[in-house]
KEKE-3310 file (N, C-alpha, C; in steps of 0.2 Angstrom, whole numbers, plus 5000, padded with zeros to 4 digits):
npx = (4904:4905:4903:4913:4916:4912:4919:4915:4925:4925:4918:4909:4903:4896:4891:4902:4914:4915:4915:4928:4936:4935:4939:4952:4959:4953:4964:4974:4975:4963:4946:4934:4916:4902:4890:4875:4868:4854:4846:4856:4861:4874:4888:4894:4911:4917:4928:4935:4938:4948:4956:4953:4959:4973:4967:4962:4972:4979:4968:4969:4984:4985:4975:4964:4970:4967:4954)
npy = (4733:4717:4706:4715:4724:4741:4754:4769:4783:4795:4810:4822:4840:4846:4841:4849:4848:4834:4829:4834:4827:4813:4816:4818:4806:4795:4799:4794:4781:4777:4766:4773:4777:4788:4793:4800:4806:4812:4815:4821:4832:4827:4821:4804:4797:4785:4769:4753:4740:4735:4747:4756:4762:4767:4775:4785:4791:4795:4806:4813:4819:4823:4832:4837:4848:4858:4861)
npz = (5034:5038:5052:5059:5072:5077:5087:5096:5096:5097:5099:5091:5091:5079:5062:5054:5059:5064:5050:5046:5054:5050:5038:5042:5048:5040:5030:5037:5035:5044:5045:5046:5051:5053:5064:5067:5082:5084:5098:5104:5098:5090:5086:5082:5080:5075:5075:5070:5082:5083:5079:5087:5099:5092:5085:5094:5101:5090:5088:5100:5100:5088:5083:5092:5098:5088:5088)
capx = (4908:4901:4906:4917:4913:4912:4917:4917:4930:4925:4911:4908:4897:4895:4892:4908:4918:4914:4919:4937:4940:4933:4946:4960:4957:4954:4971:4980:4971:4961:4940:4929:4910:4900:4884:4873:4864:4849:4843:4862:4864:4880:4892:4898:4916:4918:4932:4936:4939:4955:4959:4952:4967:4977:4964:4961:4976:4979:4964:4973:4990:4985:4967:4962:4972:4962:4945)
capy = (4727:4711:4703:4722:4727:4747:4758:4775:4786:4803:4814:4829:4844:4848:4840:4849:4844:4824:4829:4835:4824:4808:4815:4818:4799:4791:4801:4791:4776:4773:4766:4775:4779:4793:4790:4805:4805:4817:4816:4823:4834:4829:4814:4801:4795:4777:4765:4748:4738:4735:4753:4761:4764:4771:4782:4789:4792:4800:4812:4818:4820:4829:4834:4840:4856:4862:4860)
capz = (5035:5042:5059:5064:5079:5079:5091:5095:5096:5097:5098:5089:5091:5073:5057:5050:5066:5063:5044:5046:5058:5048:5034:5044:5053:5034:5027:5041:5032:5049:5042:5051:5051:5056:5066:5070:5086:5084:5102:5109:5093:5091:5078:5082:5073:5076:5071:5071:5089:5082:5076:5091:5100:5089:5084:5097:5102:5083:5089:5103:5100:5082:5080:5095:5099:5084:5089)
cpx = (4905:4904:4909:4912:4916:4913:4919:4922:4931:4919:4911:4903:4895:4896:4899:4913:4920:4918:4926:4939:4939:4939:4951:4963:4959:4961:4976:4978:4966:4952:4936:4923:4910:4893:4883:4867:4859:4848:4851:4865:4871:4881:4895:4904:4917:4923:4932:4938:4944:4962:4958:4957:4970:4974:4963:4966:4981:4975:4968:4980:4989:4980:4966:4962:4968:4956:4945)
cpy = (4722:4708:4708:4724:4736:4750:4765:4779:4794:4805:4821:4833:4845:4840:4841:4848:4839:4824:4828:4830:4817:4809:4815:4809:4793:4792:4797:4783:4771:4769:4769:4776:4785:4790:4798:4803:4812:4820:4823:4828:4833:4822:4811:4796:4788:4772:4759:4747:4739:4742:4758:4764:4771:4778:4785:4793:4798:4808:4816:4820:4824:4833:4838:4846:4859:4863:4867)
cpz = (5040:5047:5061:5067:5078:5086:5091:5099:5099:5094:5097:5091:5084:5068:5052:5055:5063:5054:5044:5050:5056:5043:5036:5047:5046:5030:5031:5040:5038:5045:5046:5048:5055:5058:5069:5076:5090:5090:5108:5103:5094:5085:5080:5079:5077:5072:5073:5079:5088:5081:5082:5095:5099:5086:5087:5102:5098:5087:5094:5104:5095:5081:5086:5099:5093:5086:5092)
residu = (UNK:UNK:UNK:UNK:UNK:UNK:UNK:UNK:UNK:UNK:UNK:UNK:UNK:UNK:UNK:UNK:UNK:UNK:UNK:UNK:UNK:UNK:UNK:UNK:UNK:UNK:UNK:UNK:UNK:UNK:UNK:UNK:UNK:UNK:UNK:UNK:UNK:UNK:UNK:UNK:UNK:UNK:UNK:UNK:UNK:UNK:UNK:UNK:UNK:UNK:UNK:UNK:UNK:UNK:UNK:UNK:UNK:UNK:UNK:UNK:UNK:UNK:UNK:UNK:UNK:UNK:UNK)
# end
């Protein structure tokens, strides 16, 4: 998407991590990306400026007692 500003949300250690947590994020109709960052093995989920917030908010209130 052109002109959105990305930012990140949350950082995984795994590739199946960054997954469930991109589906759980997308179910709740949030847009996110995944970016991997080789040098810190690790994923990062990224949502919109406007969406970050509440995702992040999402993650920790439902998501991250899982982990």
């Amino acid at each position: 998407m052109k002109g959105v500003e990305w930012i990140v949300v949350h950082i995984a250690r795994s590739e199946a991590e960054a997954q469930r947590l991109m589906e759980r994020l997308t179910e709740e109709g949030f847009l996110v990306r995944l970016n991997r960052r080789v040098q810190l093995g690790a994923w990062e989920l990224m949502t919109t400026r406007l969406e970050s917030v509440s995702a992040r908010d999402f993650i920790l209130e439902n998501l991250h007692e899982q982990e």
